[in-house]
N, C-alpha and C positions, 0 to 999 in steps of 0.2 A: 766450526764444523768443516772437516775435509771432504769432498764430493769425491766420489769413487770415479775412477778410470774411466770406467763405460760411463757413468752419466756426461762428464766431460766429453768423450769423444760422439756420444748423442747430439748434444748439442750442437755441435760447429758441423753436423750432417743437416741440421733445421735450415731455414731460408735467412732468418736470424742471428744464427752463427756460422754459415758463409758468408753473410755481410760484416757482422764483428770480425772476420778472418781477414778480408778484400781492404775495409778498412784500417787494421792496426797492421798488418802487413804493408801497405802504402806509407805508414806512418814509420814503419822501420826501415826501409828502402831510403826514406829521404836522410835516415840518419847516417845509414849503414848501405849504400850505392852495390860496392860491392864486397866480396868476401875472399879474393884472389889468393890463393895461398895462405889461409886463416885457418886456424882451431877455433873452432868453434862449436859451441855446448848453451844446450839450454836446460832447467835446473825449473820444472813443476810440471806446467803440459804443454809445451813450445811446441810439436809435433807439427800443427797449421800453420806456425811461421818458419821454421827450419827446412820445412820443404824447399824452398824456391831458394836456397842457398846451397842443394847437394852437389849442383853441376860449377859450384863456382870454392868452396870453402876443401881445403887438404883432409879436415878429418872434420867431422861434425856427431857431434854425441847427446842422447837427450838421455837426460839423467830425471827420472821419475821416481820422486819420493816413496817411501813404503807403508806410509799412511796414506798414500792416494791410490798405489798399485799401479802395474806397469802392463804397457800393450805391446805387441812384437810393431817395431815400427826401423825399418819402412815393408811395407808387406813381400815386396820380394826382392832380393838379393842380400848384400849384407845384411846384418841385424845390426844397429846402432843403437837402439834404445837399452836402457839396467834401471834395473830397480837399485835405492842407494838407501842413505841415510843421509838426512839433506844438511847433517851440522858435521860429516865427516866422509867427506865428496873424496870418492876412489882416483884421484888426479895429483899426476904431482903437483909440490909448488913451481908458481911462477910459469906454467902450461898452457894458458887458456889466452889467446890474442881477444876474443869476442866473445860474452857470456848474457844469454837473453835467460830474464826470471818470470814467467809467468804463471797465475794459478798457483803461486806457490807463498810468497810471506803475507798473505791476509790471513791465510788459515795455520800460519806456523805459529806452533807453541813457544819456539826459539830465535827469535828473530835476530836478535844482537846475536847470538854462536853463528847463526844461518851468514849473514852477512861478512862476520868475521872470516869463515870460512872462505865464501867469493873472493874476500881480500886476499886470499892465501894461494889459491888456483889461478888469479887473473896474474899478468906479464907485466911488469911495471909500463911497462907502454899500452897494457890493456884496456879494453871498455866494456861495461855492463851497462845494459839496458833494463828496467823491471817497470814491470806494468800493473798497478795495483788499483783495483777501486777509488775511486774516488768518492770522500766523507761528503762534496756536496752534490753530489750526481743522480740523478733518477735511477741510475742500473742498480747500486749500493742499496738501497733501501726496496729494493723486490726481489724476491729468491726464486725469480723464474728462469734467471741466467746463471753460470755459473759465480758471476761477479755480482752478482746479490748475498753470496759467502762471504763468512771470516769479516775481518776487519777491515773496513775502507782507513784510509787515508788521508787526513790534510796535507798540504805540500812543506807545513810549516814540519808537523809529527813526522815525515817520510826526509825531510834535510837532516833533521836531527838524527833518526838511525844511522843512517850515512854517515854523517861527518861524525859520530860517535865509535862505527866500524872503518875511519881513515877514509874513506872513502866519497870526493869530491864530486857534487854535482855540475854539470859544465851544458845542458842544458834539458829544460822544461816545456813539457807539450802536453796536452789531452787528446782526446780521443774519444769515438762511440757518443755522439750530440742526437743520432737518432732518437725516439724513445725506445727504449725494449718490448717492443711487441711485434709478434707475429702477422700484420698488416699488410699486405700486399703494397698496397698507396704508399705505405709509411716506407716501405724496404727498398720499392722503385725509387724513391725522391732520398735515400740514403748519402749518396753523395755530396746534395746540395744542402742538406742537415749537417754535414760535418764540413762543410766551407763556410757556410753560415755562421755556426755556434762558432766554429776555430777565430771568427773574425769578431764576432757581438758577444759572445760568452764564454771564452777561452775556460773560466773557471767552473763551472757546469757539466763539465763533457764525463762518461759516463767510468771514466778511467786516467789516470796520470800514468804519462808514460815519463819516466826518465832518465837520461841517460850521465853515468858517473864517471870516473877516473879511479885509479889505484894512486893514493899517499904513498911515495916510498919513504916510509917509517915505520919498523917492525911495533906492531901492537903491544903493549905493556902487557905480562900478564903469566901464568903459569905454563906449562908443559900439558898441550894440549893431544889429547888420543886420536891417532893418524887411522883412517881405513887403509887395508890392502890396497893398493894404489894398480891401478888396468895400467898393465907395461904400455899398449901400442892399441891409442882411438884408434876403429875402423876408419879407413880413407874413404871419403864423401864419395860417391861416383851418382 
């Protein structure tokens, strides 16, 4: 089941998910410092992590599925966000330096085209990050977050898509060791919940975050149908 727009953007206004935001944003910083002259595109509901990369990344594009629907983001100046089709992304090949996935392949009916696809858009020197529930996590198993949706994931099921779409994992993290509740106590000590679990229960945390490479080896396979391809990403400002 895909969560609509607005429930998603509800969320990450809660106390709850500006912590899940504070948190997996710190967790992509470490991977991804900065974004200097990058393209860069996120591809489900990146919106809460793409922020803090407009003043640093050349063009920045948040591509929202249309089984989830689309918000005008960023609320003023350019418009950077489109509504797409998330197994036939409006990008040329070979365009995209940085591509972040989130909220987006636990509820997709297409995962292998979806992924395929990323392979297709990313730069052979590219990197994708995707952040998916986690199959042994407390968030995965309660649908009071958005990550209580769609399918969690083991890290063994989530290599396999990957390296099945050419696409190499090159390193592994979790994320969100809080529980999911709205708890003031629980939301203040958030930090030291996710230093903790990162250190005693790496495999627990409420999401795997991972980040891949592009194979350059064209994928076996037929003559796949291209979207009208956006000439020119807005520039980040």
């Amino acid at each position: 089941m895909q969560l609509d727009v607005a429930d998603l953007r509800d969320f990450y206004a809660t106390p709850l998910g500006q912590v899940a935001r504070r948190l997996l944003s710190r967790k992509l910083r470490s991977r991804w410092p900065r974004a200097n002259g990058a393209t860069l595109a996120g591809l489900g509901y990146c919106t809460p992590y793409l922020g803090s990369y407009r003043g640093e990344a050349s063009h920045i594009a948040a591509l929202m599925p249309e089984t989830q629907g689309a918000l005008v983001w960023p609320p003023e100046g350019a418009k950077q966000s489109t509504l797409v089709d998330e197994c036939r992304l409006p990008l040329r090949d070979n365009s995209v330096d940085r591509m972040l996935v989130a909220h987006c392949l636990e509820v997709s009916d297409h995962a292998a085209p979806l992924l395929r696809e990323l392979w297709r858009v990313l730069k052979p020197e590219g990197r994708l990050i995707i952040i998916v529930p986690n199959r042994r996590g407390v968030w995965a198993h309660l649908d009071t977050t958005p990550f209580g949706y769609g399918r969690p994931y083991s890290r063994s099921q989530l290599e396999f898509l990957l390296r099945d779409s050419l696409l190499t994992p090159i390193d592994w993290s979790s994320s969100l060791h809080v529980p999911p509740f709205n708890q003031s106590m629980l939301l203040r000590s958030a930090a030291a919940w996710e230093r903790l679990g990162s250190s005693l229960w790496p495999g627990f945390g409420g999401v795997l975050v991972v980040e891949a490479c592009k194979e350059t080896v064209a994928p076996i396979g037929g003559k796949v149908a291209r979207a009208r391809t956006i000439r020119d990403l807005v520039i980040a400002r």
